[in-house]
C-alpha positions in Angstrom: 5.1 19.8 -99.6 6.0 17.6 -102.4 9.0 18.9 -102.7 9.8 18.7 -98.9 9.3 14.9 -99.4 11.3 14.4 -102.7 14.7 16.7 -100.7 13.9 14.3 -97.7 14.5 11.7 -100.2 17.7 12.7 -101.1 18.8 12.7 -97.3 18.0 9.7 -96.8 20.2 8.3 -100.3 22.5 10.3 -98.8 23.4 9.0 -95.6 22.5 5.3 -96.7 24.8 5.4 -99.9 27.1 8.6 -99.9 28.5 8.7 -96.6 31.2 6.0 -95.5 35.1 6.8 -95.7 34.9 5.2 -99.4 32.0 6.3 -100.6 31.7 10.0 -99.5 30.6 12.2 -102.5 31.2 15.8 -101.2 29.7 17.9 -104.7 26.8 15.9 -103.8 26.4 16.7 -100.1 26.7 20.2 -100.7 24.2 20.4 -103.6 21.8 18.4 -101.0 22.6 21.9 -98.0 22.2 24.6 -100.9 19.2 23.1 -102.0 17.7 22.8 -98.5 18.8 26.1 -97.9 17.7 27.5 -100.6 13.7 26.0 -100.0 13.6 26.5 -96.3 14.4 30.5 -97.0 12.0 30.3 -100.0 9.8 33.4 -99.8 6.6 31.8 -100.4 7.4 30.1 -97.0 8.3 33.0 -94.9 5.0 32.6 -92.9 5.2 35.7 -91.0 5.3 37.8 -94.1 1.6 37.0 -94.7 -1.5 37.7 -92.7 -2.6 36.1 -89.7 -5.4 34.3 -91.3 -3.4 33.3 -94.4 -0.4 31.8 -91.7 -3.3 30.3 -90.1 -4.8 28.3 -92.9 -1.4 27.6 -94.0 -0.1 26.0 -90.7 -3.1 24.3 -90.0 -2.5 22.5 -93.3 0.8 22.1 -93.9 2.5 22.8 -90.6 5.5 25.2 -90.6 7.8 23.5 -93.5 11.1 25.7 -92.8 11.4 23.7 -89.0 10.9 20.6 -90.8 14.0 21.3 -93.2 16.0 23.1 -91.0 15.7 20.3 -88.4 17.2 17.8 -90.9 19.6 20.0 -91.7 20.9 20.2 -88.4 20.8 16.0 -88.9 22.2 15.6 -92.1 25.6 18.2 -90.4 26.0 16.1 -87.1 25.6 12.8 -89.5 28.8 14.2 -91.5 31.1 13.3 -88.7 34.8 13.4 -89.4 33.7 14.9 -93.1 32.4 18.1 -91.0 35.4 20.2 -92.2 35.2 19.3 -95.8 32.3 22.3 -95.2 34.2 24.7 -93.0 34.0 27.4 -93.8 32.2 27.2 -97.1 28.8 26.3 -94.9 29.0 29.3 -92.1 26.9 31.2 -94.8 24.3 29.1 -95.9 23.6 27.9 -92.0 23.9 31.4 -91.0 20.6 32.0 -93.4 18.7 29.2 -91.8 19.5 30.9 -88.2 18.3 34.3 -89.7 14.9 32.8 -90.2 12.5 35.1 -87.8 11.8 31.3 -85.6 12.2 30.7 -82.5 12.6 26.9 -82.4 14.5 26.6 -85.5 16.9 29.0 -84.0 17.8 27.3 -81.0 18.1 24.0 -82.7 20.7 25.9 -86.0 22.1 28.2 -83.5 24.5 25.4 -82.2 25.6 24.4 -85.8 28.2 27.0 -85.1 29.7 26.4 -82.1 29.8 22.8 -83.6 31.6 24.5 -86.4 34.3 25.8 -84.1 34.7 23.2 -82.1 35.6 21.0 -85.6 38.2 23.6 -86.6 39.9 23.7 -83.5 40.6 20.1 -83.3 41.3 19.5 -86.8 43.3 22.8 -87.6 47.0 22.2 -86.9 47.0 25.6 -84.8 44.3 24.6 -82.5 42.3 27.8 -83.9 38.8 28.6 -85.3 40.2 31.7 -87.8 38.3 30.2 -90.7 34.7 30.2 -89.2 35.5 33.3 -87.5 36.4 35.3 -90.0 33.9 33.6 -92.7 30.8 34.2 -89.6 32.0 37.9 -89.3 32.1 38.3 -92.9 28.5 36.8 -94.0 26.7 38.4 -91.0 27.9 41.9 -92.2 26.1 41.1 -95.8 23.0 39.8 -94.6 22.2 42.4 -91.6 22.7 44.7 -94.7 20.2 43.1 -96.6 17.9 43.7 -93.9 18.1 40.2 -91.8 18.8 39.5 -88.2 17.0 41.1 -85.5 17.8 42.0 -81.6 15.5 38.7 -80.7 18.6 36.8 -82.8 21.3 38.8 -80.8 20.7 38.2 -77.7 20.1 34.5 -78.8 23.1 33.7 -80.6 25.3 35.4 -77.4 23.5 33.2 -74.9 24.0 29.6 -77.0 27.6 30.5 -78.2 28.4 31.4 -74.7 26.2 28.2 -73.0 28.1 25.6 -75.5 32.0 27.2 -75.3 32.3 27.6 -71.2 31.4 23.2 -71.2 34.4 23.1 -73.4 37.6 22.5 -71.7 39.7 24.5 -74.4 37.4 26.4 -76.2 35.9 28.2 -73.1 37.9 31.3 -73.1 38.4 31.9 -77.1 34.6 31.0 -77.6 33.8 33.7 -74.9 35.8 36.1 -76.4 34.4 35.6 -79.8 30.5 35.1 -78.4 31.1 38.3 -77.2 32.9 40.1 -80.3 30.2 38.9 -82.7 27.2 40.0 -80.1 28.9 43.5 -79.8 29.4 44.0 -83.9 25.7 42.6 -84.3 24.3 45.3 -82.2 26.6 47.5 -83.9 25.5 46.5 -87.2 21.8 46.8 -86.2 22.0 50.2 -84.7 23.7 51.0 -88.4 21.3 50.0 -90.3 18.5 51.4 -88.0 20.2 54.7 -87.9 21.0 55.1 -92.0 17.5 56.8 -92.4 18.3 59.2 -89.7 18.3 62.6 -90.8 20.8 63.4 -88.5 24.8 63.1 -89.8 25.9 63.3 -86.4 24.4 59.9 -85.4 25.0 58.2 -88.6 28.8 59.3 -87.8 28.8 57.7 -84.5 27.3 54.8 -85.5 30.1 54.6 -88.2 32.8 54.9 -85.8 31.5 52.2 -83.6 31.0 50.2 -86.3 34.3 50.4 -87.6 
């Protein structure tokens, strides 16, 4: 808790002092994300890792502290404005942790980092693309459904909120479909993967290879 006050201290130093045209200080921004990052996937936080009495008691005092963070992490990106790409796509990774985190509300509110993400490449990229983030997304979520995270719940999640935010866009609304869809379909495909490695049958591992690949 302590420490949840002191790194909400250094937001708000942040966006008061470090965040005009002139006085933008990108090392420091991004020590602010990986340190916010880095408590709100703390393991000693990961409520539903503990019992259902120990979550309670811990709730009921402290609240759940990775929304809190996460929340003003979603903040502290829209506040970065025009700087927004400064991040892309060194960010897609760390944000792509927070979304991982098994929470319903701090899902939908990260979730939409990415489209943001997109949207920001596209209009600043002189190729009116999103190959960076794409390829960066695709990347990072291979790693960490192999280290065991994501989940169907986040699947069928991150389809529906790519999918809701791309068709308002005027230009984005067929590439953003297309991509929704490619990373939904690989998810499950990585999922099945990993569910399936334990199988004792070499058949089904196979398949799930193939598709996979």
């Amino acid at each position: 808790r302590v420490f949840l006050r002191a790194v909400n201290q250094f937001a708000s130093v942040l966006n008061r002092s470090f965040l005009d045209q002139s006085s933008f200080e990108l090392q420091l921004w991004n020590n602010y994300f990986h340190l916010a990052v880095a408590f709100l996937t703390h393991e000693s936080l990961q409520l539903e890792t503990f019992s259902q009495a120990k979550r309670n008691k811990i709730i009921k005092k402290y609240g759940d502290m990775r929304k809190e963070i996460g929340f003003k992490i979603r903040d502290m990106w829209y506040n970065l404005g025009p700087h927004k790409i400064k991040f892309i796509p060194a960010m897609v990774g760390p944000i792509l942790e927070v979304t991982l985190v098994p929470e319903p509300e701090l899902r939908r509110a990260t979730i939409p980092i990415f489209f943001d993400m997109m949207q920001c490449e596209f209009n600043f990229s002189g190729n009116r693309s999103f190959h960076m983030f794409e390829n960066e997304l695709i990347t990072k979520l291979d790693q960490e459904v192999e280290g065991g995270r994501g989940d169907e719940q986040y699947k069928i999640l991150l389809e529906k909120l790519l999918l809701e935010h791309c068709r308002k866009h005027k230009f984005l609304a067929a590439p953003g479909e297309v991509f929704a869809l490619l990373v939904s379909s690989l998810l499950e495909n990585l999922l099945d993967y990993r569910t399936i490695m334990h199988d004792e049958s070499k058949e089904n591992r196979m398949s799930c290879t193939v598709n996979l690949l």
